[in-house]
py3Dmol code that shows the C-alpha trace and the ligand (Angstrom):
import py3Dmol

protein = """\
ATOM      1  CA  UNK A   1      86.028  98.312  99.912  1.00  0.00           C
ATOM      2  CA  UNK A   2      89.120  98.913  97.426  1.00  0.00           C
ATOM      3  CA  UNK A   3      89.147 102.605  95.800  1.00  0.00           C
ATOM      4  CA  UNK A   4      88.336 100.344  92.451  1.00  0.00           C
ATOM      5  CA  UNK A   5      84.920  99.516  93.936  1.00  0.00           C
ATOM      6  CA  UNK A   6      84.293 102.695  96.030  1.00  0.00           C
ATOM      7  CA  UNK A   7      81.788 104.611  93.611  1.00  0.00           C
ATOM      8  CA  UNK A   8      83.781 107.793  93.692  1.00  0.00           C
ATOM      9  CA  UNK A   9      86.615 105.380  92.876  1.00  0.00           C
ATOM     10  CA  UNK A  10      89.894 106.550  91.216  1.00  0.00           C
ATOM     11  CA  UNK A  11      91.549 109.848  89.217  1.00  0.00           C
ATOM     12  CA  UNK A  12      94.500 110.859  87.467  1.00  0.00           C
ATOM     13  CA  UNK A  13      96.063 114.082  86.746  1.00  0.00           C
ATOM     14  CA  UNK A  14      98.280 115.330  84.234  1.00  0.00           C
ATOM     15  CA  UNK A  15      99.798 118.019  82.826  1.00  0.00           C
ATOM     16  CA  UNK A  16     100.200 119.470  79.173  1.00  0.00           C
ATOM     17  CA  UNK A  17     103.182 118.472  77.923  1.00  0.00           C
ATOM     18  CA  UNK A  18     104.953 120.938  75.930  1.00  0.00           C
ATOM     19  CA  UNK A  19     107.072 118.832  72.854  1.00  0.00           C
ATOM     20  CA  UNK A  20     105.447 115.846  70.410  1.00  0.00           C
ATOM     21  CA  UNK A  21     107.457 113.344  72.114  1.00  0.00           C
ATOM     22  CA  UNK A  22     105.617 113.899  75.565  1.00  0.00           C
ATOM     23  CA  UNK A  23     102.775 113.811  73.368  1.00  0.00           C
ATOM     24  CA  UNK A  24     103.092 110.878  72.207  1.00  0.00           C
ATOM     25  CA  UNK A  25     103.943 109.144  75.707  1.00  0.00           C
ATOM     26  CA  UNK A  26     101.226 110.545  77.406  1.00  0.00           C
ATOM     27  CA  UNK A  27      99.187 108.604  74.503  1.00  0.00           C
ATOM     28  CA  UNK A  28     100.247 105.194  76.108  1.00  0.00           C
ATOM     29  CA  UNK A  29      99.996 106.535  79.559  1.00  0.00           C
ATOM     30  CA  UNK A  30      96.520 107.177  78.960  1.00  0.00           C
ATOM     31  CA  UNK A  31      95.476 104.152  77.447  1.00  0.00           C
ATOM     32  CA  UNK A  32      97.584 102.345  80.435  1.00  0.00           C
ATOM     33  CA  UNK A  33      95.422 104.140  83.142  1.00  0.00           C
ATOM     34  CA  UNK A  34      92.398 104.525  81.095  1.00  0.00           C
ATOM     35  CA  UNK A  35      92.050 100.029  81.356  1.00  0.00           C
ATOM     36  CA  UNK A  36      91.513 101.015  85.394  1.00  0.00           C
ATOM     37  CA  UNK A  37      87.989 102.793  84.716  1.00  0.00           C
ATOM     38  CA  UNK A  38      89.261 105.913  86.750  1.00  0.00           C
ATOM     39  CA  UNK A  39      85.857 108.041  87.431  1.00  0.00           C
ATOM     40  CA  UNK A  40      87.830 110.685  86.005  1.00  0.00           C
ATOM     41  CA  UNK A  41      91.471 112.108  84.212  1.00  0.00           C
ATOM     42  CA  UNK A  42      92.278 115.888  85.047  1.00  0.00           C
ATOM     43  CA  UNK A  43      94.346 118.272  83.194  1.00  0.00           C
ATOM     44  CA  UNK A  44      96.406 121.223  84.765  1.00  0.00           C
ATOM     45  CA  UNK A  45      96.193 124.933  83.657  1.00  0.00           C
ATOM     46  CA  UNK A  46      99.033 127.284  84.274  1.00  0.00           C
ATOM     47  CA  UNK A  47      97.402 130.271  86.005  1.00  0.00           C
ATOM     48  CA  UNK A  48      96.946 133.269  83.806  1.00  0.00           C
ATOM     49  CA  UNK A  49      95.881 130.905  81.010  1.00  0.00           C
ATOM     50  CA  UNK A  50      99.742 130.941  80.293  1.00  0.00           C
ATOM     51  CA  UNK A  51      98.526 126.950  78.739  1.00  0.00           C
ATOM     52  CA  UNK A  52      94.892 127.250  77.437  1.00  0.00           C
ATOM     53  CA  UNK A  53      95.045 126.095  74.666  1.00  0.00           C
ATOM     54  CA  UNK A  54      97.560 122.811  75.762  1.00  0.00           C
ATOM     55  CA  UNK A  55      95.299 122.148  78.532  1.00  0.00           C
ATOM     56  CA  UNK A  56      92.429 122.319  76.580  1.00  0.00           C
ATOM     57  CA  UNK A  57      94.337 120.239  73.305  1.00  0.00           C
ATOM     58  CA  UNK A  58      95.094 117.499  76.264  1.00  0.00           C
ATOM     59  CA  UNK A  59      91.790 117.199  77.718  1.00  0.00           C
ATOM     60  CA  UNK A  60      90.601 116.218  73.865  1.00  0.00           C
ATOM     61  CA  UNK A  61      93.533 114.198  73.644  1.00  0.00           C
ATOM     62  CA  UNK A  62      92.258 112.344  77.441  1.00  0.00           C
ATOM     63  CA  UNK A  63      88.514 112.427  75.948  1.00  0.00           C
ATOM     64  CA  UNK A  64      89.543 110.143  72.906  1.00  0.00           C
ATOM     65  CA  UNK A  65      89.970 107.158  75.545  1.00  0.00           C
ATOM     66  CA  UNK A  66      86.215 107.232  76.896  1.00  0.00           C
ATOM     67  CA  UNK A  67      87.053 108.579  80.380  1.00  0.00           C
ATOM     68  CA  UNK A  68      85.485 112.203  81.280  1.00  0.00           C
ATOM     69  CA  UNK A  69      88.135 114.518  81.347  1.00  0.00           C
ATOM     70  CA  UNK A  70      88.238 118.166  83.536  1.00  0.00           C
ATOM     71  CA  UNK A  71      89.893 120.599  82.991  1.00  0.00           C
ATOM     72  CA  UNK A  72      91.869 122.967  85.498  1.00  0.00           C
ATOM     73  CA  UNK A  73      90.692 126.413  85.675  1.00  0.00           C
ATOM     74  CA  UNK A  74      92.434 129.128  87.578  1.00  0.00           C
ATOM     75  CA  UNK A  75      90.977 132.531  87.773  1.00  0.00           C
ATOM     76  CA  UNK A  76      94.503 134.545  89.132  1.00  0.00           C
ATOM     77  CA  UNK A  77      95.653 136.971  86.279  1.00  0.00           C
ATOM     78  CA  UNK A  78      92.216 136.302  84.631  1.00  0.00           C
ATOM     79  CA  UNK A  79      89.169 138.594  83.419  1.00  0.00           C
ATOM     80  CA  UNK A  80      85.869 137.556  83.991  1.00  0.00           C
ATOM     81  CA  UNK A  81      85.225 138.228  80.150  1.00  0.00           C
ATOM     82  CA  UNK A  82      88.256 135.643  79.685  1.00  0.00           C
ATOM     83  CA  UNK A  83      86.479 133.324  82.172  1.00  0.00           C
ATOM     84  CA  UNK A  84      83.309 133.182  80.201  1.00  0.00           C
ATOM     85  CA  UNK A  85      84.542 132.552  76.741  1.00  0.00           C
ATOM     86  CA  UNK A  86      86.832 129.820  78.572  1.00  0.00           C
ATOM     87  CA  UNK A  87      83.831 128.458  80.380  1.00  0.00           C
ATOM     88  CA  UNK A  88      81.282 128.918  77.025  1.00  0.00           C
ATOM     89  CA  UNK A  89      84.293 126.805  74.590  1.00  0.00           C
ATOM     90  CA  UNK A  90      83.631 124.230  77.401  1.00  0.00           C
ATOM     91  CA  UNK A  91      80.395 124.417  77.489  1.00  0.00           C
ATOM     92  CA  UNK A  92      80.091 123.881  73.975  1.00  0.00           C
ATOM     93  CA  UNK A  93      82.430 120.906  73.388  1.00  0.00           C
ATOM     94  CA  UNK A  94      80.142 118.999  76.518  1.00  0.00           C
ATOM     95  CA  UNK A  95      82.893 119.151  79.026  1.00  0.00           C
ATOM     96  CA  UNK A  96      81.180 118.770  81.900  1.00  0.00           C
ATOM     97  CA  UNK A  97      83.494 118.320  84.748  1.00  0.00           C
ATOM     98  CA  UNK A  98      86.099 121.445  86.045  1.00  0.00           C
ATOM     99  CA  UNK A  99      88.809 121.221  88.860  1.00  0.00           C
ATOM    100  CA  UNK A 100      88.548 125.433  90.092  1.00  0.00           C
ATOM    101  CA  UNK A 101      91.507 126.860  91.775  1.00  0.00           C
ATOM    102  CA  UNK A 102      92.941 130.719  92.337  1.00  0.00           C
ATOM    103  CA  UNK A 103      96.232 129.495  90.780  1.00  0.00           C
ATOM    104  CA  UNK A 104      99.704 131.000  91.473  1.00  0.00           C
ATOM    105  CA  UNK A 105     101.121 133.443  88.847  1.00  0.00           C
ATOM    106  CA  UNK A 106     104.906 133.110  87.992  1.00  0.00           C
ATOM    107  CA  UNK A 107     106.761 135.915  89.873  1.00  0.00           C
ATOM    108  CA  UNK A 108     106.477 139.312  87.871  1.00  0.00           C
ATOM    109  CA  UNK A 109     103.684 138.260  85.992  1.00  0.00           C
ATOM    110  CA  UNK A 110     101.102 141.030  85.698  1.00  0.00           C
ATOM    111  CA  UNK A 111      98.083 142.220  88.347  1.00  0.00           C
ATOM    112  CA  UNK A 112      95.836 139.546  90.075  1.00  0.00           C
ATOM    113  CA  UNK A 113      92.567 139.569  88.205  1.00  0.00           C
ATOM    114  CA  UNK A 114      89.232 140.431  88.868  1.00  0.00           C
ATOM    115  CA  UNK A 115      88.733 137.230  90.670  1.00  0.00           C
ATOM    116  CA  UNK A 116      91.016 136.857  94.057  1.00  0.00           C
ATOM    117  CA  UNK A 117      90.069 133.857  95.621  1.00  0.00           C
ATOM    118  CA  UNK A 118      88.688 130.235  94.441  1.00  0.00           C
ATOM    119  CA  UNK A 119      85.447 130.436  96.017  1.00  0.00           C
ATOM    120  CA  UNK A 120      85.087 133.636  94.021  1.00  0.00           C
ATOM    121  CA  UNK A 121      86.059 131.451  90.649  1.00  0.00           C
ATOM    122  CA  UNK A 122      83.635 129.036  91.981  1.00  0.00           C
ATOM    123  CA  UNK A 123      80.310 131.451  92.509  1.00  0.00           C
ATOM    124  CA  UNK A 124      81.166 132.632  89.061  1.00  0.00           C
ATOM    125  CA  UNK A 125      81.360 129.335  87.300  1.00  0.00           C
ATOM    126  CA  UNK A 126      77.965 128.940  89.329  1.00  0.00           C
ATOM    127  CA  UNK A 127      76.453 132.600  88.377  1.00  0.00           C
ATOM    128  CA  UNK A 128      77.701 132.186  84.789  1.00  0.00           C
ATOM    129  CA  UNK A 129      76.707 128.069  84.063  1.00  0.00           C
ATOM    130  CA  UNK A 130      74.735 126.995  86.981  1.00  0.00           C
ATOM    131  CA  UNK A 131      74.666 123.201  87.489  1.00  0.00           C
ATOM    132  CA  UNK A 132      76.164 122.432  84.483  1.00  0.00           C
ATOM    133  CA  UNK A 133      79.724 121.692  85.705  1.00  0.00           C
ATOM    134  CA  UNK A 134      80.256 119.756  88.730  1.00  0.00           C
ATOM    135  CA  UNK A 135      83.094 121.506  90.446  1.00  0.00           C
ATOM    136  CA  UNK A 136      86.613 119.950  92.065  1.00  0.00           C
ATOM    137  CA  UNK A 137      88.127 122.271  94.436  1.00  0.00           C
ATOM    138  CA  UNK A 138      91.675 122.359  96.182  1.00  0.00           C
ATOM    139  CA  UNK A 139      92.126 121.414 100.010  1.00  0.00           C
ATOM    140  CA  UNK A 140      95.445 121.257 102.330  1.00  0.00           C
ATOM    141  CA  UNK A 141      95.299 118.943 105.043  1.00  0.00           C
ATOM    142  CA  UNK A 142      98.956 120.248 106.273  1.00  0.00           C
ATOM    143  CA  UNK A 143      97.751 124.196 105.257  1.00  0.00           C
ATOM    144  CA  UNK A 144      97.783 126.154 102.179  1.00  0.00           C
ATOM    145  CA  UNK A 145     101.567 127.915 102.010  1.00  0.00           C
ATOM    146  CA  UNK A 146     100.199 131.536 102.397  1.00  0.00           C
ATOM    147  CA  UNK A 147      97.418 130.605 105.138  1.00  0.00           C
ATOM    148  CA  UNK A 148      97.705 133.132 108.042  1.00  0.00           C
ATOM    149  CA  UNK A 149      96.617 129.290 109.925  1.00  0.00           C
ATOM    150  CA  UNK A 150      95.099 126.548 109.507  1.00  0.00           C
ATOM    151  CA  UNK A 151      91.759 127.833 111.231  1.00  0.00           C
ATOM    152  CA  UNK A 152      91.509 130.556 108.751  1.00  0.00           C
ATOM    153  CA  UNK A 153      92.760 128.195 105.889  1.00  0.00           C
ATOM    154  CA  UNK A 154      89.873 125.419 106.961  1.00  0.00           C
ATOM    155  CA  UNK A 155      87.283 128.538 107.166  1.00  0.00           C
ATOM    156  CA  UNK A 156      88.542 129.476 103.308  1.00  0.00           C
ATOM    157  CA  UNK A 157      87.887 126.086 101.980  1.00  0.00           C
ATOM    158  CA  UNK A 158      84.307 125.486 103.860  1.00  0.00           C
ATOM    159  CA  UNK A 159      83.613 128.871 101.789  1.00  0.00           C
ATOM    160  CA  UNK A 160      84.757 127.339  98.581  1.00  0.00           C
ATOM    161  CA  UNK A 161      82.102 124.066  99.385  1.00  0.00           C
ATOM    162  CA  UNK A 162      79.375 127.067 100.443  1.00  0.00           C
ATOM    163  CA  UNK A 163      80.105 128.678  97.044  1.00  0.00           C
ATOM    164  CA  UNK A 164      78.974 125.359  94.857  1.00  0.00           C
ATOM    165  CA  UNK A 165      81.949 122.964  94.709  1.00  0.00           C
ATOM    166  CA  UNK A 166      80.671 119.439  94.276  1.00  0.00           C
ATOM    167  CA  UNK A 167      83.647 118.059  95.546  1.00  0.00           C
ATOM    168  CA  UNK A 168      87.339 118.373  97.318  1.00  0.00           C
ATOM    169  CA  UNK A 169      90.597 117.158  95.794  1.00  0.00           C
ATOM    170  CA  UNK A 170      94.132 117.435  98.632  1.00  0.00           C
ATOM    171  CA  UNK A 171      97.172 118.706  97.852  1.00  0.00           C
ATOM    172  CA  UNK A 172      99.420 115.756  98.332  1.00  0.00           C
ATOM    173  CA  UNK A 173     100.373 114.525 101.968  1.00  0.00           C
ATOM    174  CA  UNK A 174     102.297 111.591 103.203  1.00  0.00           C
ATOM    175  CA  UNK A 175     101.224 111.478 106.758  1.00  0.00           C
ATOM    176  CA  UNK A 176      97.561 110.124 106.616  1.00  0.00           C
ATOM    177  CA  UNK A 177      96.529 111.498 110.092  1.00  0.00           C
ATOM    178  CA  UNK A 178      96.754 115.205 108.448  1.00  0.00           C
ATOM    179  CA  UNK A 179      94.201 113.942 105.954  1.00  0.00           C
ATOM    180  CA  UNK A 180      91.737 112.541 108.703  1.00  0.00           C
ATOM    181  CA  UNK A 181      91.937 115.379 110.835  1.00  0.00           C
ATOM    182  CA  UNK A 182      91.002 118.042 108.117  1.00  0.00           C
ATOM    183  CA  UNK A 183      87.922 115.995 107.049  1.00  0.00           C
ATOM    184  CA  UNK A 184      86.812 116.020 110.932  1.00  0.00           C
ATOM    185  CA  UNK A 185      87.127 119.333 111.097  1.00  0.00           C
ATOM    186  CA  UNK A 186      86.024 120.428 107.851  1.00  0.00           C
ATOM    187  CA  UNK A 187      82.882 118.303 108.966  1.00  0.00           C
ATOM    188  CA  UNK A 188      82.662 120.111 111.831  1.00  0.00           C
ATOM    189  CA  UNK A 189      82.382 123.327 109.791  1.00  0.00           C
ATOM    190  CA  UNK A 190      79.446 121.815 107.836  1.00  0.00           C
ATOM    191  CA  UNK A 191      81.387 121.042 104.615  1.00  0.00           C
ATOM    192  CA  UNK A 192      79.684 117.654 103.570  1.00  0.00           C
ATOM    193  CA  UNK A 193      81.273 117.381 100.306  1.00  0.00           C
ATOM    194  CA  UNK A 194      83.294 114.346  99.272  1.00  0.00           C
ATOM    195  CA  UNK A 195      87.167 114.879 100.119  1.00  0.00           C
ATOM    196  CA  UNK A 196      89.312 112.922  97.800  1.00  0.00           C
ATOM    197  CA  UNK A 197      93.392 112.788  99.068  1.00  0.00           C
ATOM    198  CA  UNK A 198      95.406 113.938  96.413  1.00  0.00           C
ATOM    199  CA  UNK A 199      98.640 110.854  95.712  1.00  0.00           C
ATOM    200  CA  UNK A 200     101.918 111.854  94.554  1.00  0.00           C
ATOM    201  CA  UNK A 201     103.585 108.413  93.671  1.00  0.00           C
ATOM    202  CA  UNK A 202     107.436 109.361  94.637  1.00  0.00           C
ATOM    203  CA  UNK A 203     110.050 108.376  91.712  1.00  0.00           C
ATOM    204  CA  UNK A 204     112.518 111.163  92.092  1.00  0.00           C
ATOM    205  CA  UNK A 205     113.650 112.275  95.474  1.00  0.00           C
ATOM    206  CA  UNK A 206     114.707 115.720  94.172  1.00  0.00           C
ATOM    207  CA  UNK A 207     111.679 116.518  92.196  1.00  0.00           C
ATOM    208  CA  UNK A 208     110.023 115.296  94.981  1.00  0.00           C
ATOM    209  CA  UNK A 209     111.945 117.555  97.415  1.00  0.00           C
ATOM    210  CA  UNK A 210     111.519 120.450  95.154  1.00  0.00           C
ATOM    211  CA  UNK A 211     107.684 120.270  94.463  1.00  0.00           C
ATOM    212  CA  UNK A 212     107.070 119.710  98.273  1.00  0.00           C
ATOM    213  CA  UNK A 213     109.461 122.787  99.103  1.00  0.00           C
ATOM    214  CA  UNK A 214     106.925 124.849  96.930  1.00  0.00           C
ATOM    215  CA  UNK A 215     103.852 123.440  97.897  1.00  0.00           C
ATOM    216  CA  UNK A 216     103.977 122.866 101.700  1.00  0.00           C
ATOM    217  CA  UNK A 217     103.684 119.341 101.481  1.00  0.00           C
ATOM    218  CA  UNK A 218     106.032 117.676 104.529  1.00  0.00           C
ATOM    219  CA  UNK A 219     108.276 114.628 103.654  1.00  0.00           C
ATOM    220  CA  UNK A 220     108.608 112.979 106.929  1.00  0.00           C
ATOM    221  CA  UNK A 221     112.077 113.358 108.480  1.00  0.00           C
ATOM    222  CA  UNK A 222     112.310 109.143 108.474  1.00  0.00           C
ATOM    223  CA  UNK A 223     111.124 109.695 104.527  1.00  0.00           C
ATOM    224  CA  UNK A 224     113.492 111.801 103.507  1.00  0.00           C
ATOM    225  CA  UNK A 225     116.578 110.317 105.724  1.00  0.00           C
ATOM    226  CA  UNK A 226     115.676 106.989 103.595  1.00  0.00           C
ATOM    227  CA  UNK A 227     115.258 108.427 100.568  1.00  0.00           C
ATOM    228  CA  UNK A 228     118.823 110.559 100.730  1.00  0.00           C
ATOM    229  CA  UNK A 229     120.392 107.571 101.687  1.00  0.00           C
ATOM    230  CA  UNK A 230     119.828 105.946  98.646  1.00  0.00           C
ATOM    231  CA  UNK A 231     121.471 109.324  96.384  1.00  0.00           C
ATOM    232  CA  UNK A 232     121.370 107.870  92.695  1.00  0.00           C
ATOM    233  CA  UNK A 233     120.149 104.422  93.346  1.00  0.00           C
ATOM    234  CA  UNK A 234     116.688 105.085  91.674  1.00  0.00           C
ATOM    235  CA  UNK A 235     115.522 101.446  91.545  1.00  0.00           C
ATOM    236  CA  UNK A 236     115.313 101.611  95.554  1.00  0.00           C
ATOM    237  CA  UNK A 237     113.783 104.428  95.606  1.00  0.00           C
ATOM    238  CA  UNK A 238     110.908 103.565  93.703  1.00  0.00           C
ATOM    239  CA  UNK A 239     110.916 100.116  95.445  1.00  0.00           C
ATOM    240  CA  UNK A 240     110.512 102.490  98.718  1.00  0.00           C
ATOM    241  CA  UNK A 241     108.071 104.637  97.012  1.00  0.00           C
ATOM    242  CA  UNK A 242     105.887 101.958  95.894  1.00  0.00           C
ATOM    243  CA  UNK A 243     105.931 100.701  99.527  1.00  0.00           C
ATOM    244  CA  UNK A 244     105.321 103.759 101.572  1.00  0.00           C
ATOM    245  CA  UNK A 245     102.599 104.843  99.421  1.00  0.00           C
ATOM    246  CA  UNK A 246     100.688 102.110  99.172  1.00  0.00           C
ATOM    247  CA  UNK A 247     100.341 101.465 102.826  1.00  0.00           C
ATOM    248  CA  UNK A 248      99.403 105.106 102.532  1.00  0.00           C
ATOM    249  CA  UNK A 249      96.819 104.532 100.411  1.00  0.00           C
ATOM    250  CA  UNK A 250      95.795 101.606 102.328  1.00  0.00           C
ATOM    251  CA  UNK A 251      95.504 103.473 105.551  1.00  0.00           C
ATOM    252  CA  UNK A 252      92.973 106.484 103.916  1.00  0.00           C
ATOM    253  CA  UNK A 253      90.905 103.675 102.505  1.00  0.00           C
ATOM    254  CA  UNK A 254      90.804 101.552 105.262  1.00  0.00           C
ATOM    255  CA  UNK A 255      89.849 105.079 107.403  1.00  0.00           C
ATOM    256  CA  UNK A 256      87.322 105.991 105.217  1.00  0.00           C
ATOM    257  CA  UNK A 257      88.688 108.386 102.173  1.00  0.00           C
ATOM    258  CA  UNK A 258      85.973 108.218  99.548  1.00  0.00           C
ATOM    259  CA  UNK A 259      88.761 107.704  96.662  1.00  0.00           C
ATOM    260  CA  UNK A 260      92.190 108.297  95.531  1.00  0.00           C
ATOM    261  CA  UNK A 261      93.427 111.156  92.962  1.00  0.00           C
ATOM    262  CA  UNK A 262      96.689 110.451  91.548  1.00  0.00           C
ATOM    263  CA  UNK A 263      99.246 112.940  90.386  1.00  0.00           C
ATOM    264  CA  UNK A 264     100.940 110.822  87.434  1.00  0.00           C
ATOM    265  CA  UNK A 265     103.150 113.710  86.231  1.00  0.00           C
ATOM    266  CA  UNK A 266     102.322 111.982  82.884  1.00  0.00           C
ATOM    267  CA  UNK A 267     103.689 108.539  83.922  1.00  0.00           C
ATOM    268  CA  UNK A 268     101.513 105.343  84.889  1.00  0.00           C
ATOM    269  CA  UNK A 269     103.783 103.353  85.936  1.00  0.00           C
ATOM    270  CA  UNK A 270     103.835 104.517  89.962  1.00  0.00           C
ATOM    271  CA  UNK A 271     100.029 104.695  90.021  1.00  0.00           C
ATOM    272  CA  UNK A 272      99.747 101.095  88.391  1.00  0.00           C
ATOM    273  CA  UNK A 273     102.096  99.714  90.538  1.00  0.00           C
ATOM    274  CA  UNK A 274     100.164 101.354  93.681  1.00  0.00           C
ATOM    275  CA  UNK A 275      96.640 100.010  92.028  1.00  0.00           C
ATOM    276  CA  UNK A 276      97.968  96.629  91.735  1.00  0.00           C
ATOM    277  CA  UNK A 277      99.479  95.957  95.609  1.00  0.00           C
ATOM    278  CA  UNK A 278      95.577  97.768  96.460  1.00  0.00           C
ATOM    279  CA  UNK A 279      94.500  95.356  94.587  1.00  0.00           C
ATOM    280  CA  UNK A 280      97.079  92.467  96.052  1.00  0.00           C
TER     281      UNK A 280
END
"""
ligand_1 = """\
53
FAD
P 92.326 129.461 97.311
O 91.334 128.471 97.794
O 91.807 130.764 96.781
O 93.337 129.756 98.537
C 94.550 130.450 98.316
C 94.987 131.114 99.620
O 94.116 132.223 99.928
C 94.920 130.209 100.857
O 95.974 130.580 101.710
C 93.571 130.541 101.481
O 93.551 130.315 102.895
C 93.418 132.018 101.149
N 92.008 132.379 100.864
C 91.115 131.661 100.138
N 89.940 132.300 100.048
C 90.082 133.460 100.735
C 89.229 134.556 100.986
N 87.972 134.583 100.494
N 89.706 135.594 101.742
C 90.985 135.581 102.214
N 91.853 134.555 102.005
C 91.409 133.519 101.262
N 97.817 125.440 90.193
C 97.815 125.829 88.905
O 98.352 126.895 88.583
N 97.254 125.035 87.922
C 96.632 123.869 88.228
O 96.125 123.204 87.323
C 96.592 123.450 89.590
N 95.964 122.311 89.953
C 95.860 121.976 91.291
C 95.113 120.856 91.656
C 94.981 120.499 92.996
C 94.153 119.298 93.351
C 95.648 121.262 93.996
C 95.554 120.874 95.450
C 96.377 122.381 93.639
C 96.496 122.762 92.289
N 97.186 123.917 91.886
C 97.207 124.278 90.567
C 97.885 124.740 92.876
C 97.011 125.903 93.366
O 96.680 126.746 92.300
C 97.798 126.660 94.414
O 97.940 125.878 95.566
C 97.277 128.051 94.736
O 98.261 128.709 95.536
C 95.984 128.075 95.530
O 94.899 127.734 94.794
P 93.497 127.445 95.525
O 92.500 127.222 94.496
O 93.664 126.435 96.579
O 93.294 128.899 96.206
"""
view = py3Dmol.view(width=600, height=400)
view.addModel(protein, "pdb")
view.setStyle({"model": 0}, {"cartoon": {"style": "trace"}})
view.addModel(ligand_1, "xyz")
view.setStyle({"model": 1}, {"stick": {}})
view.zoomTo()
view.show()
């Protein structure tokens, strides 16, 4: 069964962008990956609410095309007062659909908030809304950065599922066997929630290099001895990109991964490319 077909299906992320011109891209982009009948488009949220009211202008912006849009909602350097009238303005304007994470606060930016952890973010969205919302949360096959292990890191998201989350989005990965052994273990915790593995299409070997540094996401050694090899030459890299991830993609589906989240960093051209070889 293709991702297309699988009823959880497809999803695409983006971020606010910050100047009219990446307004106006992201206009096409949408439309582009809005004529794949994702299940859903997501829109980041810098933690602190340091982009409220961009993440919320983009998810209206997303809404316009007919897909359901969620917003990202982190609770670090957040009141619970803030929380509310965040979650009450959504509420109101029938969003229905929120991705809940702790969020990281830029270094030297104030205390942590009254909230410390996601599954605390999630009980309140629950004690605060009940059902309304059905609830994405964060999980990391290869291990959160700060995770004392990955024991203790698995334990932390089974309490995020216990807490109300409806369903599981990964932090990206490239080696598909980290995927397939969280979800066995996370099953073996008694999470049963649907675990969708988080795609980072790879155009830009530095970016690439950079986001993984920060994130804990591990670029095979063959990966990134390919990938420096070919220094400026940015057509083969996205030839090699397309490649790698789409047997990637291949390999969750064929292994059972109930969907595919893509992180478009407000381009469709990696994800369409990916879609079509699925497709292919
Ligand atoms: P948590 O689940 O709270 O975990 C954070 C750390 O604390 C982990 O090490 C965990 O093991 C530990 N922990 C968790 N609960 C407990 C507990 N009860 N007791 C003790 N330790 C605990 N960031 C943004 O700023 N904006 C975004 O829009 C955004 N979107 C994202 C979307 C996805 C799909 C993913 C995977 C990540 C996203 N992030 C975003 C990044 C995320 O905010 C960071 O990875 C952050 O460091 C952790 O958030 P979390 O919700 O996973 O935190």
């Amino acid at each position: 069964m293709s991702a297309v077909e699988h009823p959880l299906g497809i999803s695409f992320e983006f971020f606010p962008p910050t100047t009219d011109a990446g307004k106006e891209k992201l206009l096409g982009v949408r439309d582009a990956l809005a004529a794949r009948e994702p299940r859903f488009f997501s829109v980041t949220y810098g933690a602190g609410g340091s982009t409220q009211a961009r993440t919320t202008q983009t998810v209206n912006t997303m809404r316009q095309s007919g897909i359901n849009t969620a917003p990202h909602i982190s609770c670090v350097g957040s009141d619970k007062g803030a929380l509310r009238e965040l979650l009450a303005q959504y509420r109101e304007t029938d969003i229905n659909s929120l991705v809940a994470l702790r969020g990281d606060l830029p270094s030297g930016m104030g205390g942590t908030g009254e909230l410390r952890y996601a599954n605390e973010l999630v009980e309140f969205i629950r004690e605060e809304t009940g059902d309304h919302f059905e609830i994405a949360v964060a999980a990391y096959p290869e291990s959160h950065p700060q995770a004392p292990s990955f024991e203790r890191d698995l334990e932390n998201f089974a309490r995020k599922a216990r807490a109300g989350a409806n369903l599981a989005i990964t932090q990206y990965f490239f080696n598909p066997d980290a995927y397939f052994h969280f979800v066995e273990r996370a099953r073996k915790l008694g999470v049963e929630v649907p675990i969708i593995p988080g795609i980072m299409p790879i155009t830009n070997y530095t970016k690439l290099a950079r986001f993984s540094d920060a994130c804990g996401a591990d670029i095979p050694r063959w990966m990134r001895k390919q990938l420096e090899a070919y220094g400026d030459d940015s057509e083969s890299i996205q030839a090699f990109g397309e490649e790698v991830i789409t047997r990637l993609c291949e390999r969750l589906l064929d292994g059972g991964a109930p969907g595919l989240h893509f992180y478009t960093l407000n381009q469709a051209q990696a994800s369409l490319k990916v879609l079509d070889n699925l497709r292919a």
